[in-house]
N, C-alpha and C positions, 0 to 999 in steps of 0.2 A: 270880388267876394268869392272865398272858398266855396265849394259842393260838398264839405265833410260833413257826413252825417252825423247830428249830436240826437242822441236818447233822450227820452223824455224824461229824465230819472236827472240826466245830466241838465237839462234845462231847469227840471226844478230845484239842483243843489245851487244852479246861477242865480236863479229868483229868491231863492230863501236868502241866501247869505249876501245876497244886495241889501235885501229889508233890515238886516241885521244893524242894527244901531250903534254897535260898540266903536268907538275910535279907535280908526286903522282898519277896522273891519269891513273886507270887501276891495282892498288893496288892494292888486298884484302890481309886482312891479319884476326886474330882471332878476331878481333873487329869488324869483318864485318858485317851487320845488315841485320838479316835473315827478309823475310818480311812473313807475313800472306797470305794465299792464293789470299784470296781473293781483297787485297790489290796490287799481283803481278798481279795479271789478271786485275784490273782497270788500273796499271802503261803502263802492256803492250798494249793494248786495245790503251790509248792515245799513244803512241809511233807509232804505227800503224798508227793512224789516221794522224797525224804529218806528218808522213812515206810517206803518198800515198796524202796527203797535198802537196808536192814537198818538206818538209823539211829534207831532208837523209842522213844529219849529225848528228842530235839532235840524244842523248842519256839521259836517266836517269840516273844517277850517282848513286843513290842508286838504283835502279832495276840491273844495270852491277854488282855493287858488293857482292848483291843477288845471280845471276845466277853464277857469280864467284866463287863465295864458295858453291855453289850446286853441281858443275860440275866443282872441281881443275885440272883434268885430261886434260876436253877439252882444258877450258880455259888457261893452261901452254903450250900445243899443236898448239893452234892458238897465243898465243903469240911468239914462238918459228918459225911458219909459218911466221908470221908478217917480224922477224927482221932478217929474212935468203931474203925473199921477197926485203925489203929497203936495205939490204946490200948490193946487187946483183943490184939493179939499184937505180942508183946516181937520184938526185932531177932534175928536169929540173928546170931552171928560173923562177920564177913567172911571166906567159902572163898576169894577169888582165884580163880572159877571151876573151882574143881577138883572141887566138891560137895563135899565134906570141911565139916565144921562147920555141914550143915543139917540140920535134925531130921528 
């Protein structure tokens, strides 16, 4: 196991864009597209802002598959977290945010 230090900002673009439901989504594979530093620090920077905006679902899709293929270890780790987590407890209803239909 590596000692590279990942940010917390970066652990939470892994965890969001795991949860991400779309097909395909949360892939990486060798094609995946490494970004420039300085490029990953502007992506992050706006995810961030986004973040504390009240938007706290938004991910980057190319930033997630970046950090993806930096850190395969974490990212197989928390995907594996993920699907032991949803396995283990069933979906409640969709309330429409009314709280109606959660347990």
């Amino acid at each position: 196991m590596s000692l590279t230090r990942i940010s917390f900002a970066e652990m939470r673009v892994l965890a969001v864009g795991l949860r991400m439901r779309a097909p395909g989504f949360g892939r990486c594979g060798p094609d995946s597209d490494i970004l420039a530093g300085a490029e990953r620090a502007d992506r992050l920077a706006t995810l961030v802002r986004l973040w504390a905006g009240g938007c706290r679902n938004v991910v980057d899709e190319v930033l997630f598959r970046d950090i993806a293929a930096r850190y395969p270890e974490l990212a197989g780790r928390l995907r594996s977290r993920l699907r032991r987590r949803n396995a283990a407890a069933p979906l409640a209803p969709y309330s429409g945010g009314t709280g109606i239909g959660r347990p």
